[in-house]
N, C-alpha and C positions, 0 to 999 in steps of 0.2 A: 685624262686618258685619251690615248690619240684613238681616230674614226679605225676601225678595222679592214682593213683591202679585203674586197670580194674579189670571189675568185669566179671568173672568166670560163664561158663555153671556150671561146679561142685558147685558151689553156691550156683545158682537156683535150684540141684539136691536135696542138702540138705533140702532148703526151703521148697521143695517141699514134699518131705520125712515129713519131721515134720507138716506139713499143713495139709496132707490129716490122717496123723498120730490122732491127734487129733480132724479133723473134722466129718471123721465118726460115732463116738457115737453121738454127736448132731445135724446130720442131718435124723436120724431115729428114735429121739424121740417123741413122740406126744409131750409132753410137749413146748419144743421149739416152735412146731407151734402152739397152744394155746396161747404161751406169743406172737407171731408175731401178732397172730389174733388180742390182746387188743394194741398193739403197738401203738401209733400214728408216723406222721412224723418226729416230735419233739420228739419223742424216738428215732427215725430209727438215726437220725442227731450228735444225742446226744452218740450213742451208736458208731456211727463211726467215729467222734471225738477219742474216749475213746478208738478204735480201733488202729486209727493215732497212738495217743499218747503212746501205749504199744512198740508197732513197730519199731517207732522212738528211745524211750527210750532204748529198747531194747538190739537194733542196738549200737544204737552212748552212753547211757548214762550208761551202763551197762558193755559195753566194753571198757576203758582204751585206747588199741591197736589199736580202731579205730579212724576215725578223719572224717566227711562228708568231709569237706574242702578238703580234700587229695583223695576222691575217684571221678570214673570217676561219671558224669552228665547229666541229663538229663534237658535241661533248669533249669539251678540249682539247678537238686533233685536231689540227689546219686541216681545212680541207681540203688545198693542193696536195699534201702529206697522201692523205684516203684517196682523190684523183688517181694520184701516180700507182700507187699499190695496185687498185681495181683496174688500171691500164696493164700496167705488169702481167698481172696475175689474167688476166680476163682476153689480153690479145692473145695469150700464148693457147690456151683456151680452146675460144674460136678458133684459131688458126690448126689446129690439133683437130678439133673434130671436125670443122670445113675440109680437110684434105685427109678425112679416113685415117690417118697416122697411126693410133689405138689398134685397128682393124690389120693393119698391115703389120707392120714391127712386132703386135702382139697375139697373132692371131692362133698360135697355141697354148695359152694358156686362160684357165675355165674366165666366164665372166668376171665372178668377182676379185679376182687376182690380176686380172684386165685395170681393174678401177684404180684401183690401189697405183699398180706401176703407172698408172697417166696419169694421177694426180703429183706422183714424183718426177716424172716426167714434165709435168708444169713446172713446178718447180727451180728446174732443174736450168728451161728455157724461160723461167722469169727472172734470173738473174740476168743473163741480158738484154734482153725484156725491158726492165727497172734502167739499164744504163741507157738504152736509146733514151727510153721515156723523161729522166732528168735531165740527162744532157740537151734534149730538142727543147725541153721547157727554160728550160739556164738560159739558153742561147738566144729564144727567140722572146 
């Protein structure tokens, strides 16, 4: 059985780099939260799916030189795989509540209809989010 590839702070640097790279312009657009607002759950579901699947793809089906099978695991997820998502999902995030976003674009409607549309809203901006973040990891 071949030794497993650990996986790299500098990894998650790049991940990271390319995540919030990308996510900035679509967490300060109204637009985006417009499309959150008409979302249903079966969008939200459907869209991070669609998220997985770039990620994954990405990662394993775009890169040749990688193998999941050969890197280290997290109850049998690569944990570059978990990396990338928690980058996706987590700069869009931060970036969201660091710049008020919620507050602004949402600010008529009660709190908890507030939560709901920014976590589709996440969503929404972790789809490109996920493309920095694989891309800057591929590359570098």
């Amino acid at each position: 059985m071949r030794e497993r590839k650990k996986h790299e702070l500098a990894d998650t640097a790049q991940q990271i780099v390319g995540g919030f790279l990308l996510a900035g312009p679509f967490v300060v657009t109204q637009e985006v939260w417009m499309l959150a607002q008409n979302m249903t759950i079966f969008h939200s579901l459907f869209l991070v799916g669609i998220i997985m699947s770039i990620g994954y793809g990405g990662l394993y089906g775009a890169d040749n030189d990688r193998d999941p099978r050969t890197e280290a695991a997290f109850f049998g997820i690569p944990v570059r795989f978990v990396s990338v998502v928690l980058v996706a999902f987590g700069s869009v995030a931060i970036l969201a509540f660091a710049v008020t976003a919620p507050n602004q674009f949402l600010s008529d409607l009660p709190p908890a209809d507030r939560l709901a549309v920014t976590f589709r809203a996440i969503s929404v901006g972790s789809l490109f989010s996920m493309v920095g973040a694989v891309t800057t990891d591929s590359i570098f």
